[in-house]
N, C-alpha and C positions, 0 to 999 in steps of 0.2 A: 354944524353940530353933529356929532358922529353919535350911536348907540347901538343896543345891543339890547340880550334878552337875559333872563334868570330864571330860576325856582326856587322857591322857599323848599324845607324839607325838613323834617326833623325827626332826631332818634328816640328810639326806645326811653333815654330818661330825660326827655324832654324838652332837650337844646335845639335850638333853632339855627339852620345856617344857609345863606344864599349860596346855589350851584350855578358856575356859568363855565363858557370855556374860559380857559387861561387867558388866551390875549385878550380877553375883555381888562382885564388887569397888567398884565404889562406883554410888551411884545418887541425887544428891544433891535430886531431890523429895522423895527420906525421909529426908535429911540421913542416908545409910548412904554411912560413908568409914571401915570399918574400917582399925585397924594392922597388927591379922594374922587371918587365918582358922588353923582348924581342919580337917586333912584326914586321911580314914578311908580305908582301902584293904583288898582283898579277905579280909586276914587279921583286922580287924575285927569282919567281919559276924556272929560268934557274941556278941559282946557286946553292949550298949547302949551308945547314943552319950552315955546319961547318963553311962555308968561309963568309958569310956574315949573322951576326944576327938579321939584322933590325935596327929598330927604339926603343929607349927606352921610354917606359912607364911607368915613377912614380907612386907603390900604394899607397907610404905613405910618408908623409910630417912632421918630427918629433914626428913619431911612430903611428900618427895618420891616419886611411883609407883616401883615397880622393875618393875611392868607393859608392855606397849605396850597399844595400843587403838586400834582404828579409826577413824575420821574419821566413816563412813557407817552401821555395821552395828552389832547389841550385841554383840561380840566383843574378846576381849583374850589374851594369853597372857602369861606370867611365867617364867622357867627353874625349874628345879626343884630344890630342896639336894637336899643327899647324903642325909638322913635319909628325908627321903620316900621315896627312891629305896631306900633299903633297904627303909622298909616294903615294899613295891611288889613285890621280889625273888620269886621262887617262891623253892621249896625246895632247886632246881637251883642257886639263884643268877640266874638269867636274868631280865631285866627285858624285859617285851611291851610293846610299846610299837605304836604306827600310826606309818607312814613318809608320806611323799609319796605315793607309790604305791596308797596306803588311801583315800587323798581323791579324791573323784568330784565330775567337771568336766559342761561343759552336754550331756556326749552322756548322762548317767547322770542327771539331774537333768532330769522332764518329768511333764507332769499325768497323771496313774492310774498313776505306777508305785509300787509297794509298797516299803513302807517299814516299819521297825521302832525306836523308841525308849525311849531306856533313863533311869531316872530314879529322885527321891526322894518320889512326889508326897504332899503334907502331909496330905491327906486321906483316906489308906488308915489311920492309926493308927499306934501306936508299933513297935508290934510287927511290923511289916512294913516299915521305913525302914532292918531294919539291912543289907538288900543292895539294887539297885537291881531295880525292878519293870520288866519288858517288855511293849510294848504293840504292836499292829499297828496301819497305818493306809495310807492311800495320799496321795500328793502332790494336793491337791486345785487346787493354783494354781502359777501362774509366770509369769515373767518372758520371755518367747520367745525374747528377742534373743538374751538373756545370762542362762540360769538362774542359772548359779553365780557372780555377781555382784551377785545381790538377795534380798533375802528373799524365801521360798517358803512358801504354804501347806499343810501337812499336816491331814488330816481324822481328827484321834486326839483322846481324852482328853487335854489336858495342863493341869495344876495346878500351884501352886507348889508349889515343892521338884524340879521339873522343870526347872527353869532351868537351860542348861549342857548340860545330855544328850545324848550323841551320837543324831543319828537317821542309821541305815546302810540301804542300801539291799537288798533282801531277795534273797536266792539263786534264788527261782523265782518266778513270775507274770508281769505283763506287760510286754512289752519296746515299746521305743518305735512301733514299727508296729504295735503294738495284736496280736502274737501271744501264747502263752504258749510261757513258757522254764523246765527248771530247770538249776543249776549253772550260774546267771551268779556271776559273781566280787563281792564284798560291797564296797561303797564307804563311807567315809562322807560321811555327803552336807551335814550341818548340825549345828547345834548350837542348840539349844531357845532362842530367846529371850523368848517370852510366849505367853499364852492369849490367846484373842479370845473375850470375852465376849456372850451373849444376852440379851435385854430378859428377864426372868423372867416374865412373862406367855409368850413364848415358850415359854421349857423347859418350865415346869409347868403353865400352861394355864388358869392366873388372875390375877388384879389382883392387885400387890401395892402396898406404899407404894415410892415414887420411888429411894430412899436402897436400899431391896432389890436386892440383885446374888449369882447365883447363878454361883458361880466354874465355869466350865469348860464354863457348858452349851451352848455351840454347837457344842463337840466341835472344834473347829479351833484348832490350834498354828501361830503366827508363827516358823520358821526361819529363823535367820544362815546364809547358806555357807559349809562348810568352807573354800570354796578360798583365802579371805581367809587364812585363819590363816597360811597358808603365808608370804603377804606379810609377817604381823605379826609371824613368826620371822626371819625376813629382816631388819626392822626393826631389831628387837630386839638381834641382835647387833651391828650398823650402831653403834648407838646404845652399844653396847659399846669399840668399837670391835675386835671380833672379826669372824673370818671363818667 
């Protein structure tokens, strides 16, 4: 059983829509175009995803996406039924959700700042996939112009089952003039789009045969920027014809 990670988010008048990367939704080198996923949420995490697989989520509706998706980035967003949205509910009733205001633009998005990402990665075991795992790391790369308009490097473990994951930007360490700060305000900054893999003579420090690929070992994660998603909710309803 394969998976992946998300966020809920929602705009200014009040529509709700799950952010993940694209191939979490279809990715068609591996001829993967599911109908519907499977989605678990915080009330879940004492069970096995063998024994209970969530809430279903229709991608397509007579073969057609109900997704959007970006043109340039692995990014996509879908609205989100009512059912999920119940899962989702605390016990108040109140559904947390990231607004606009949660997404961090090119002043919050620059090489060494800290960062923190949340995931499913496949290779911790079963036993550990049924809440998301947190890892630290720092933005190892970017885009100068325009961070939050290209993909960014992060210097973290990331695996599959990491795909999707938010990565937020961390409450203290270093701020863009290279000082230290705590009680900066937490962004998010991206969302997981792939590992970037090492030659395995690299990682482990011998020859191996050619076809040998040792998942994750360069320790560097490929990041979508958040800021896009904004656009794709924007789309989204466009396409709706909602406002």
């Amino acid at each position: 059983m394969t998976g992946g990670a998300a966020v809920l988010i929602r705009d200014s008048a009040n529509n709700v829509f799950i952010a993940t990367a694209l191939h979490v939704f279809e990715e068609p080198e591996r001829k993967w175009a599911p109908e519907s996923l499977q989605i678990r949420n915080w009330r879940d995490e004492k069970v096995s995803r063998y024994q209970q697989f969530g809430s279903t989520l229709l991608l397509r509706r007579d073969g057609i996406p109900l997704y959007t998706v970006s043109r340039d980035l692995d990014l996509a967003v879908i609205p989100v039924n009512q059912e999920i949205i119940e899962r989702a509910l605390d016990d108040d009733r109140s559904l947390y959700t990231l607004t606009p205001s949660d997404v961090g633009d090119d002043v919050d998005i620059f090489d060494g700042a800290d960062v923190f990402i949340l995931g499913f990665p496949g290779l911790v075991g079963e036993e550990y996939q049924q809440r998301a795992l947190m890892r630290a790391g720092i933005i190892a790369w970017t885009d100068s112009s325009s961070p939050s308009k290209h993909d960014f490097l992060v210097d973290s473990r990331i695996f599959p089952g990491n795909s999707g994951g938010p990565v937020f930007s961390s409450a203290a360490g270093m701020t863009r003039d290279a000082s230290l700060r705590a009680g900066k305000p937490t962004r998010l900054l991206g969302l997981v789009s792939k590992t970037i893999n090492a030659k395995p003579e690299l990682a482990l420090g011998m020859r191996l045969p050619n076809e040998t690929m040792v998942i994750g070992a360069a320790g560097a994660g490929l990041i979508a920027p958040a800021r896009e998603v904004l656009n794709l909710m924007a789309q989204s309803l466009q396409q709706k014809g909602m406002k």
